[in-house]
MOPAC internal coordinates of N, CA, C and O (Angstrom, degrees):
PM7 1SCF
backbone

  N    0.0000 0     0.00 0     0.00 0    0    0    0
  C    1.4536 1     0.00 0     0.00 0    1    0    0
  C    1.5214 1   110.71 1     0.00 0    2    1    0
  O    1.2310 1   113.22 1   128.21 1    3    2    1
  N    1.3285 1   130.43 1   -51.79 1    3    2    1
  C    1.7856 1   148.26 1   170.14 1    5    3    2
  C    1.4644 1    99.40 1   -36.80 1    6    5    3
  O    1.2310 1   120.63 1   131.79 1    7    6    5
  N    1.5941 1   116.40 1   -48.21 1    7    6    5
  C    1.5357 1   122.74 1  -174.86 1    9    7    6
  C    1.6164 1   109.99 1   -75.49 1   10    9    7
  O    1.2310 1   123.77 1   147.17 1   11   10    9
  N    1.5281 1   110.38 1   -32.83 1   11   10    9
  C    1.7546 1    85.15 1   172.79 1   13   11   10
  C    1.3004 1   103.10 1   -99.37 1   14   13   11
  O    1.2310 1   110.10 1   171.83 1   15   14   13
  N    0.9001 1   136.20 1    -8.17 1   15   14   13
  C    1.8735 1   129.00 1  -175.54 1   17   15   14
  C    2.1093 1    87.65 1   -72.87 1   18   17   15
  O    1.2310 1   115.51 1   146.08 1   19   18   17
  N    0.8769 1   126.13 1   -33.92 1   19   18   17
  C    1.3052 1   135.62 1  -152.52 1   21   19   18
  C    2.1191 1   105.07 1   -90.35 1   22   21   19
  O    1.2310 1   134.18 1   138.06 1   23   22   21
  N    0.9535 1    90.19 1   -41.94 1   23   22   21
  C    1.5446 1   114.32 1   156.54 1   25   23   22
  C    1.6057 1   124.11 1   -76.96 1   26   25   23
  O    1.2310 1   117.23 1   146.34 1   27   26   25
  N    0.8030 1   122.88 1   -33.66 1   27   26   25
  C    1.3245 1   146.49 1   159.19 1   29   27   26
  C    1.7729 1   116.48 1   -62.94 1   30   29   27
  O    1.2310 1   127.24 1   121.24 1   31   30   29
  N    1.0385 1   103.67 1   -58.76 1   31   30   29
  C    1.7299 1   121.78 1   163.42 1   33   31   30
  C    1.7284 1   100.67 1   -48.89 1   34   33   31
  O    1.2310 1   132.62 1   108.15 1   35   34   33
  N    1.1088 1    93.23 1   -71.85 1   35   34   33
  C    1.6004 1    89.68 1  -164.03 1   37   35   34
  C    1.2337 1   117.54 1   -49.64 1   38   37   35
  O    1.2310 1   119.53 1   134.96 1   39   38   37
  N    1.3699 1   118.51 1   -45.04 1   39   38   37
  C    1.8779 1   132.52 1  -175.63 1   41   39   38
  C    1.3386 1    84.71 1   -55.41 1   42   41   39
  O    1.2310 1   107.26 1    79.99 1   43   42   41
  N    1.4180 1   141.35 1  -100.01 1   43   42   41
  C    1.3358 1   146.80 1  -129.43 1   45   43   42
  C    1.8527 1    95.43 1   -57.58 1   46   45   43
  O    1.2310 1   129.02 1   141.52 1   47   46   45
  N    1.4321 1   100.23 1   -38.48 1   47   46   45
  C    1.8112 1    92.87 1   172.58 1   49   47   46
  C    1.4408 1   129.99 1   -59.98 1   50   49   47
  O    1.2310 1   127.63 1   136.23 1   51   50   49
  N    1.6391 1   102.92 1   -43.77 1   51   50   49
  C    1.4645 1    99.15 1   164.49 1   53   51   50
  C    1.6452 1   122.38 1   -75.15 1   54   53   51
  O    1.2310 1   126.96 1   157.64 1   55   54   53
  N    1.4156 1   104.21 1   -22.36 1   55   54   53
  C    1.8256 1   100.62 1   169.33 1   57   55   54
  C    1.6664 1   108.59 1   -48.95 1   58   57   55
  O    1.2310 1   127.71 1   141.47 1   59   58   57
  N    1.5092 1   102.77 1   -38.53 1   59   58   57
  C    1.6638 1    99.73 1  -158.13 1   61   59   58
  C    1.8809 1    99.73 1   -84.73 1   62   61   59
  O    1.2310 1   121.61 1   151.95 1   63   62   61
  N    0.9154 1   114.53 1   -28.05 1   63   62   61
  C    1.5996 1   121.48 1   167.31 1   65   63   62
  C    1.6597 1   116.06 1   -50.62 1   66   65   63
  O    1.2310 1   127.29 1   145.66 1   67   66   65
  N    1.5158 1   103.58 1   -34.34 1   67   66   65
  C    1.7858 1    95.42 1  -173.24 1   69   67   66
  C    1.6138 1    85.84 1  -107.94 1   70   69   67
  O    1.2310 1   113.54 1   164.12 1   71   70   69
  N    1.4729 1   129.82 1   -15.88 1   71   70   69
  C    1.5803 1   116.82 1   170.26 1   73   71   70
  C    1.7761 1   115.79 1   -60.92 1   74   73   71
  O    1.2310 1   126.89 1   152.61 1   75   74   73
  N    1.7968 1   104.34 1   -27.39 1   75   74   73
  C    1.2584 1   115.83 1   174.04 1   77   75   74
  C    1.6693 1   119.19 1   -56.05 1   78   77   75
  O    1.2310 1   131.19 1   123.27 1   79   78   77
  N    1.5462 1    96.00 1   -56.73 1   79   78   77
  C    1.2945 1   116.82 1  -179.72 1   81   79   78
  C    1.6256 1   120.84 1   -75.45 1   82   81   79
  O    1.2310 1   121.08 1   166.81 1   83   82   81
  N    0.6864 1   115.54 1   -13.19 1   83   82   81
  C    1.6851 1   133.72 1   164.58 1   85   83   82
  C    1.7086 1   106.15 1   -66.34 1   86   85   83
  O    1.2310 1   130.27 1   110.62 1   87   86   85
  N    1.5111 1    97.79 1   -69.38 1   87   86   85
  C    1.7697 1   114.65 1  -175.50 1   89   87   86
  C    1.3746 1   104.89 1   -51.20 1   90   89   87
  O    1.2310 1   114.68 1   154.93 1   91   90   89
  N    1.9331 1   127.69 1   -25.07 1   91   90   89
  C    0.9987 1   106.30 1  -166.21 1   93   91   90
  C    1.5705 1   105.90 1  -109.12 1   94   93   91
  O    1.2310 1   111.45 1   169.25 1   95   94   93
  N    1.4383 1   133.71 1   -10.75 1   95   94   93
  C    1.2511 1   127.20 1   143.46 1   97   95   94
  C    0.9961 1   139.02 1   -80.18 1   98   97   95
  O    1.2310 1   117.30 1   178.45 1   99   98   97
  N    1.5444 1   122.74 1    -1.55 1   99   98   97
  C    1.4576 1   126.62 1   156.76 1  101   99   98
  C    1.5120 1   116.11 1  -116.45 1  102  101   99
  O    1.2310 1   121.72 1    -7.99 1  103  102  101
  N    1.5949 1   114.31 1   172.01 1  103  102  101
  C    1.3356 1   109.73 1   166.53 1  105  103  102
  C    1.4763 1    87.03 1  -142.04 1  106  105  103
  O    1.2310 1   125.01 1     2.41 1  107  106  105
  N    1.7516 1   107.99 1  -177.59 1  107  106  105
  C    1.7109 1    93.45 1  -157.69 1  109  107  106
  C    1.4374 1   107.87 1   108.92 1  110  109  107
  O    1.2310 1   127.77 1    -8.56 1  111  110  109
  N    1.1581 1   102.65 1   171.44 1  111  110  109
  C    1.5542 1   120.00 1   161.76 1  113  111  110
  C    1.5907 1   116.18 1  -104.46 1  114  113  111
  O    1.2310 1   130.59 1   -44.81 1  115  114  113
  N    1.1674 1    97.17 1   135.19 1  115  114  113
  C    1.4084 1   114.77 1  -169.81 1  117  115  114
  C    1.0995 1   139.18 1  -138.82 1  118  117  115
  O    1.2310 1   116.85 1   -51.70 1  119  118  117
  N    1.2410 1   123.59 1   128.30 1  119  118  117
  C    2.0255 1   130.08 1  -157.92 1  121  119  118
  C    1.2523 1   102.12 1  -113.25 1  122  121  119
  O    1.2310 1   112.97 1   -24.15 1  123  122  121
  N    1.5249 1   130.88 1   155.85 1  123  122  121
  C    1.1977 1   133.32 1   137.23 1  125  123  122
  C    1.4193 1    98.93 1  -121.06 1  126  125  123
  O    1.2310 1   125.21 1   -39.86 1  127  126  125
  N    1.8604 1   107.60 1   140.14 1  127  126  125
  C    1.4353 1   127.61 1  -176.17 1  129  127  126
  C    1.3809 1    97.17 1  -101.90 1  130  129  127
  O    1.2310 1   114.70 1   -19.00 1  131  130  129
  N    1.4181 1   127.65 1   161.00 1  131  130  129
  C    1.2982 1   160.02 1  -179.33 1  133  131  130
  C    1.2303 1   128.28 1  -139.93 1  134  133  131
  O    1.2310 1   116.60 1   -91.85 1  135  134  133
  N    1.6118 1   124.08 1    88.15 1  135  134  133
  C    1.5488 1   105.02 1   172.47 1  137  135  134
  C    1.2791 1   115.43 1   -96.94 1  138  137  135
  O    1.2310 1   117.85 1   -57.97 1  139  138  137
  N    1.2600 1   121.69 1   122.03 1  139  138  137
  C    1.5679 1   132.25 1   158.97 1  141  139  138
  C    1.0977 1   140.68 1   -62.15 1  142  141  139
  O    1.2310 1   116.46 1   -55.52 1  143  142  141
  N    1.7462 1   124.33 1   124.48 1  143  142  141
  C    2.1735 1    96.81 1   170.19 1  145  143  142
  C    1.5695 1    72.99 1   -81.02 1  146  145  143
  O    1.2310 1   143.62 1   -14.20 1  147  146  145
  N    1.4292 1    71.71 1   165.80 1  147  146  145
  C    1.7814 1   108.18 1   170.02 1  149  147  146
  C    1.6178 1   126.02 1   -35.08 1  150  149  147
  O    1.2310 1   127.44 1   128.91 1  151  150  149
  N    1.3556 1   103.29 1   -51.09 1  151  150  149
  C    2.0134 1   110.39 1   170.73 1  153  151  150
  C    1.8773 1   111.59 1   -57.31 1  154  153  151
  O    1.2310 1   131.16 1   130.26 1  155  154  153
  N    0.9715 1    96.07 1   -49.74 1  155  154  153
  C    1.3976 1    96.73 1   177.37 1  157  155  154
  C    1.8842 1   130.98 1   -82.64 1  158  157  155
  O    1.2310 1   131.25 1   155.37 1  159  158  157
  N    1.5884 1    95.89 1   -24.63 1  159  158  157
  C    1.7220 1   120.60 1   167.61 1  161  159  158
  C    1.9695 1    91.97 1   -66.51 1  162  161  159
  O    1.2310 1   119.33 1   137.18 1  163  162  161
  N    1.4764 1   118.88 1   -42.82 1  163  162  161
  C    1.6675 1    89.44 1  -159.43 1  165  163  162
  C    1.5194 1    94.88 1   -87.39 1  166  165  163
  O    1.2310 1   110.36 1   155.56 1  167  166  165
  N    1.5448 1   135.72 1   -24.44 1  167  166  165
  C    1.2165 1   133.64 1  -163.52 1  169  167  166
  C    1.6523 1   101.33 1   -85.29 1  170  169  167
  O    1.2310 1   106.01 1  -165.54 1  171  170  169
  N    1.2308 1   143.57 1    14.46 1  171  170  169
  C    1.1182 1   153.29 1   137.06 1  173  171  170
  C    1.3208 1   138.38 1   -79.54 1  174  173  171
  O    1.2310 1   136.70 1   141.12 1  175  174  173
  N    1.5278 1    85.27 1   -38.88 1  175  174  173
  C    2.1663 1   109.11 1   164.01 1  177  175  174
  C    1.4261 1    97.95 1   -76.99 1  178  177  175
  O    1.2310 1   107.22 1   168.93 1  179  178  177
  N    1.4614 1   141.43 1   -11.07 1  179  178  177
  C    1.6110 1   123.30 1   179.08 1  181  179  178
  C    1.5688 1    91.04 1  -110.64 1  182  181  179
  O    1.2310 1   100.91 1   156.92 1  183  182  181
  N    1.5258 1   152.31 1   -23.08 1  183  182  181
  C    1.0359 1   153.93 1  -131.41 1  185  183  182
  C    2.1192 1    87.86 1  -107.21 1  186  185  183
  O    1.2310 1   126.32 1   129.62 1  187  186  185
  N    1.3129 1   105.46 1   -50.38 1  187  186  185
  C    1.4604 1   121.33 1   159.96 1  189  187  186
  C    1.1168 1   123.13 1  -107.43 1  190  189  187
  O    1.2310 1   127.23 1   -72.07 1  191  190  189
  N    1.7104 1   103.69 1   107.93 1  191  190  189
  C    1.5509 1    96.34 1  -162.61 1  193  191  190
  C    1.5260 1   103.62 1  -108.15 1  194  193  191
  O    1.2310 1   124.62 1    -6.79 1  195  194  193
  N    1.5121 1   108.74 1   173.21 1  195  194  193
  C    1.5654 1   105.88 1  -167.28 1  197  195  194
  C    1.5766 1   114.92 1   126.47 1  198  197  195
  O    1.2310 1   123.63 1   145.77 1  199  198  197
  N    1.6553 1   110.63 1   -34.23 1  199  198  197
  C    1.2389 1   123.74 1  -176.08 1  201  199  198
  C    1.4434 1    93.78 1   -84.97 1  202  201  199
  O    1.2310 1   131.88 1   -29.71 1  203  202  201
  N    1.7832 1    94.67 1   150.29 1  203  202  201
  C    1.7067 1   118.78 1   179.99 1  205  203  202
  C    1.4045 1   101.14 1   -89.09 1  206  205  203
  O    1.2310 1   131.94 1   -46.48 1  207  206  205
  N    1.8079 1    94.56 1   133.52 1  207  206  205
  C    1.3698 1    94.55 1  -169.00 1  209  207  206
  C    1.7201 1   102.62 1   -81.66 1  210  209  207
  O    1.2310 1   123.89 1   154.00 1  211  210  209
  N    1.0020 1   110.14 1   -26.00 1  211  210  209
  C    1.8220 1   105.76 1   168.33 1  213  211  210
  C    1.3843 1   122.54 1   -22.59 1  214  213  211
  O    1.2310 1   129.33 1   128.56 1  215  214  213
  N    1.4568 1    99.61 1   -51.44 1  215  214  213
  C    1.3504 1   113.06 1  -174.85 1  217  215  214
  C    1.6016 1   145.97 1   -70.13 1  218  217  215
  O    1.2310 1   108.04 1   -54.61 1  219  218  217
  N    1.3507 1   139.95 1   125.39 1  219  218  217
  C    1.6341 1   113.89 1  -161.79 1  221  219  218
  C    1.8970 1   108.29 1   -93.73 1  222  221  219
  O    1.2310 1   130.61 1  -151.44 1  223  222  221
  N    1.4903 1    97.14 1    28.56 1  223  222  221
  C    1.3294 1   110.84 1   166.55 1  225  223  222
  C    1.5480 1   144.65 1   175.78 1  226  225  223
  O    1.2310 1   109.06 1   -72.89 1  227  226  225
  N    0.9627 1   138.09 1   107.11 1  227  226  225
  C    1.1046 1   165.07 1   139.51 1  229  227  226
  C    1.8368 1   133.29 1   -22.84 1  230  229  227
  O    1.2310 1   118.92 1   -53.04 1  231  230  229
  N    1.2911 1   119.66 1   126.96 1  231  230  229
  C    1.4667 1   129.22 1   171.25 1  233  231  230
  C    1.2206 1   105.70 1  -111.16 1  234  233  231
  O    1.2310 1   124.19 1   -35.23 1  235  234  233
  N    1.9375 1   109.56 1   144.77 1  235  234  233
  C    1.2463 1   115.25 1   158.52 1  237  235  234
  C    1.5549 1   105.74 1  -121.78 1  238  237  235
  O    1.2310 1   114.21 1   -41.54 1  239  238  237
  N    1.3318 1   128.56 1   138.46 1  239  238  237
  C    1.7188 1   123.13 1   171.90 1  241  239  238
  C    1.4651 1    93.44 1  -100.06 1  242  241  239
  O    1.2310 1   127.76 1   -35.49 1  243  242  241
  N    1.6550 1   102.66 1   144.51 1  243  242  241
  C    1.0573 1   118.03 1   174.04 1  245  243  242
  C    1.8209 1   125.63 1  -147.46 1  246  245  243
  O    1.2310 1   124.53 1  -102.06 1  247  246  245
  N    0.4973 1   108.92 1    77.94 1  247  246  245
  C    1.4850 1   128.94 1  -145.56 1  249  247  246
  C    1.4257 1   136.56 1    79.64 1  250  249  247
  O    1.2310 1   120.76 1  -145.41 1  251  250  249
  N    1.4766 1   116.15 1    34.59 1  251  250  249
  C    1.1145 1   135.08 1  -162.72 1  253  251  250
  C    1.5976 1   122.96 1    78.22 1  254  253  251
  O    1.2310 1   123.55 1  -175.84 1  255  254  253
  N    1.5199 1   110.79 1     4.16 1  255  254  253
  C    1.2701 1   126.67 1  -178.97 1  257  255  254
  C    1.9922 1   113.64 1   -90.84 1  258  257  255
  O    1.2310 1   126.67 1   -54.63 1  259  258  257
  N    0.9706 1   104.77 1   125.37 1  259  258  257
  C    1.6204 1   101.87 1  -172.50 1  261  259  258
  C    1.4838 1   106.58 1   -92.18 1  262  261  259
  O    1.2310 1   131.67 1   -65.63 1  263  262  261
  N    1.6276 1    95.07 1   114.37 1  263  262  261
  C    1.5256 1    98.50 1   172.61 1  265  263  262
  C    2.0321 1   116.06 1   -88.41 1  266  265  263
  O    1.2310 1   131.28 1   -91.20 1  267  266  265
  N    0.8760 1    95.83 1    88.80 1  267  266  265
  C    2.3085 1    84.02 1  -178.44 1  269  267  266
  C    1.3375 1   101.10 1   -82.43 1  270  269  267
  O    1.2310 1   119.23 1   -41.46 1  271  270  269
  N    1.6210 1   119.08 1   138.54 1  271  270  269
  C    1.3193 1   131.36 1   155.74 1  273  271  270
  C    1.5822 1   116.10 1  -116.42 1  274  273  271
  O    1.2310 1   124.04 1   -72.81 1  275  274  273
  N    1.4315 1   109.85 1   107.19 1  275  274  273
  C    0.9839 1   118.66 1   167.08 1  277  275  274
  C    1.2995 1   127.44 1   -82.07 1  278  277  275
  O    1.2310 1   113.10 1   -31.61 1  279  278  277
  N    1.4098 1   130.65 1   148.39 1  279  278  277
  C    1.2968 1   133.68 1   169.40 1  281  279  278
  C    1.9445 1   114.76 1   -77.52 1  282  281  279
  O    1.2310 1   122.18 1   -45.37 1  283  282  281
  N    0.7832 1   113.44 1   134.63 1  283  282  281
  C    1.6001 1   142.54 1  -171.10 1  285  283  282
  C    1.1068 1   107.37 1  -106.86 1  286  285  283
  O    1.2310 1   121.12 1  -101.27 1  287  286  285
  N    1.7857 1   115.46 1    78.73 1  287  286  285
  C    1.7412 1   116.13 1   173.22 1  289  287  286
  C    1.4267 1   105.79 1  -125.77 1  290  289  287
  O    1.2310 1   120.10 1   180.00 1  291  290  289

């Protein structure tokens, strides 16, 4: 459990590091897209949880920055 909360920690930290760096060369509204294969699309859908697994995609906001991960089939 320590190992994914800990893994988990880190991702959302570096999300907010390039949400930083994003906010400060653009202004606007602003996305970053993600396509996934599948191994790495579901270990991101459990890493951020909340997303329907039905689905072949998912948003996270993170400082008002839109993260989408799409699935790649």
């Amino acid at each position: 459990m320590a190992e994914t909360e800990k893994s988990f920690d880190g991702y959302l930290e570096k999300l907010a590091l390039i949400s930083e760096g994003i906010d400060e060369l653009y202004s606007g509204r602003k996305t970053v897209i993600f396509e996934l294969k599948r191994d790495e699309f579901v270990r991101m859908r459990n890493i951020l949880k909340g997303a329907d697994e039905s689905q072949d995609k998912f948003k996270v906001d993170i400082s008002g920055i839109e993260f989408i991960y799409l699935l790649d089939e």
